[in-house]
N, C-alpha and C positions, 0 to 999 in steps of 0.2 A: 504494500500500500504506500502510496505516496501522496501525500496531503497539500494540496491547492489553499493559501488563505490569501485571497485578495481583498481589496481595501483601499479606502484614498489616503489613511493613517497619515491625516490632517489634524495634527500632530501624532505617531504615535505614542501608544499610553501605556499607562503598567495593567492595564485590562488587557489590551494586545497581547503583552506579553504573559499576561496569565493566562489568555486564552491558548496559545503555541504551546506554553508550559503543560496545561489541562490533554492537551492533543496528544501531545510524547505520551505524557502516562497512560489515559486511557485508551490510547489506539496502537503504539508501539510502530511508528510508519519510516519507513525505509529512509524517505526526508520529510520534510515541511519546505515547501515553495512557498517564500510570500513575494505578492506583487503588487507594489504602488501602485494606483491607476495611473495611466500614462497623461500627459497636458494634455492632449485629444480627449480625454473624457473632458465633456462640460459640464461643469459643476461649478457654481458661485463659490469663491474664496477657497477654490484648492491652491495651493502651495505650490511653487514649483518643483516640478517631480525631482530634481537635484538634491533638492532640500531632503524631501520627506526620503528619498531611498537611501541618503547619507546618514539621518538620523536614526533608519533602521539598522542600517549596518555597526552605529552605536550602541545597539541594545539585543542583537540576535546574530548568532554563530553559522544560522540555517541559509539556506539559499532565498539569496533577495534577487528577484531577476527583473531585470529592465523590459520584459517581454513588450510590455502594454506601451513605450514609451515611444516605440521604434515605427509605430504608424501615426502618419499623418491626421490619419483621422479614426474615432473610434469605431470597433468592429464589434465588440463583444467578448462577452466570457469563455462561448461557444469556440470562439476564431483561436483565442488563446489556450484552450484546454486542448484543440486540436492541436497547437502548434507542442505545445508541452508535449503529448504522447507520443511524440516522434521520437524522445527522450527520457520518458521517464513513463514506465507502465502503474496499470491500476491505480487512475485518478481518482480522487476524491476530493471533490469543491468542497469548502466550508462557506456558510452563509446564516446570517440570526435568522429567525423564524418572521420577523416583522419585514427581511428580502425575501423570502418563501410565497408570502402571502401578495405581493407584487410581480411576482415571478411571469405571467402570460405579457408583461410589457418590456418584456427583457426580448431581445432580437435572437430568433428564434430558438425563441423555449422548449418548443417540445422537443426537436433533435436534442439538444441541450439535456433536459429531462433524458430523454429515452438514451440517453451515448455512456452517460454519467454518471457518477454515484456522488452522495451530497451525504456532509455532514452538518445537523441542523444543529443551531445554539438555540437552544428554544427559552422560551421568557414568560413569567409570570400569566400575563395577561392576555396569551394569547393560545389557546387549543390547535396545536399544529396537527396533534394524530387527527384531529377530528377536520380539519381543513385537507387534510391530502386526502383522508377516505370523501371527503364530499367531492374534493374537485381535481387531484390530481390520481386518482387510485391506480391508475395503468402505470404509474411510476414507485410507486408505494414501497418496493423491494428493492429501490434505490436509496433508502434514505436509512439513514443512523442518528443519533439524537447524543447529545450531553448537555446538562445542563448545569450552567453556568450563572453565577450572578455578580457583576460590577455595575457598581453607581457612579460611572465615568460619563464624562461630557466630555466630546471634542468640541462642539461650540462651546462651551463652559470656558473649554483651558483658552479658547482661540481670544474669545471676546474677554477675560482678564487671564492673563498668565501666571499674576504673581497670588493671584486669590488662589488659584487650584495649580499652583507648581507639585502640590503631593501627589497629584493624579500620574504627573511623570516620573520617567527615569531620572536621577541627577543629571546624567550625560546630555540627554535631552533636552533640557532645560537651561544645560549650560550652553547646546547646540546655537537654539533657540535666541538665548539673549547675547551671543557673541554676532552672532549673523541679522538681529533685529528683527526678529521674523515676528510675526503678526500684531504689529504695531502699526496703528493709524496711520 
């Protein structure tokens, strides 16, 4: 097994890194691939991807790949999962249960679904078994579950730094305020 966690880890957090940590132990995976989304992803107030895949490489030992960075323009999860398995067998996406429940707007999902195996972070408030038996069930035998719980904010840390600097690494933080990053 090899474990996919992608993410725009705008900033990432020590939840990030609890969650990779939670991975190793409960699933034992050959590696953990994390991938920054690349500046093609459009997203309000992502980071420059330099930033954020330096900061990871401050706080994880695991493969950080640039996969996502290197198109022009965004493809997908799907585009990159394929390009990973040329390299690395029996994938497994990780995604919270709150990207699950949005999943038919993701560019095309069901290959996606039907190619892949996911590993769900699933959360309080939301009935995941009971949303894939309603509406994804043909993929049902694809999914693995752990559950996890941090009370991190990436908009929290982004919008003040020094209120929620505990949410990050030190490294991070020192990243962060050497380089000026998410300041007005």
């Amino acid at each position: 097994m090899n474990i996919v966690y992608g993410g725009s880890f705008n900033p990432p957090t020590i939840a990030h890194e609890g969650i990779i940590s939670e991975l190793k132990k409960e699933f034992k995976p050959e590696n953990i691939i994390i991938i920054p989304a690349g500046n093609s992803y459009n997203r309000k107030e992502l980071l420059d991807f330099r930033h954020r895949y330096n900061m990871l490489k401050l706080v994880s030992d695991d493969i950080i790949s640039d996969i996502e960075n290197k198109n022009q323009e965004y493809k997908g999860t799907l585009y990159t999962l394929d390009l990973l398995s040329k390299d690395y067998s029996n994938l497994y996406f990780v995604m919270g249960a709150d990207n699950l429940i949005d999943i038919k707007s993701w560019i095309r999902y069901e290959e996606l679904l039907s190619k892949y195996n996911f590993i769900i972070i699933t959360r309080d408030d939301i009935d995941i078994k009971a949303f894939i038996d309603n509406n994804l069930r043909a993929y049902k035998s694809h999914f693995s579950f752990i559950s996890l719980k941090y009370k991190v904010s990436s908009t929290a840390i982004r919008n003040n730094i020094e209120e929620h600097k505990n949410m990050l690494n030190p490294k991070v933080y020192e990243y962060i305020k050497k380089n000026h990053l998410y300041e007005e």
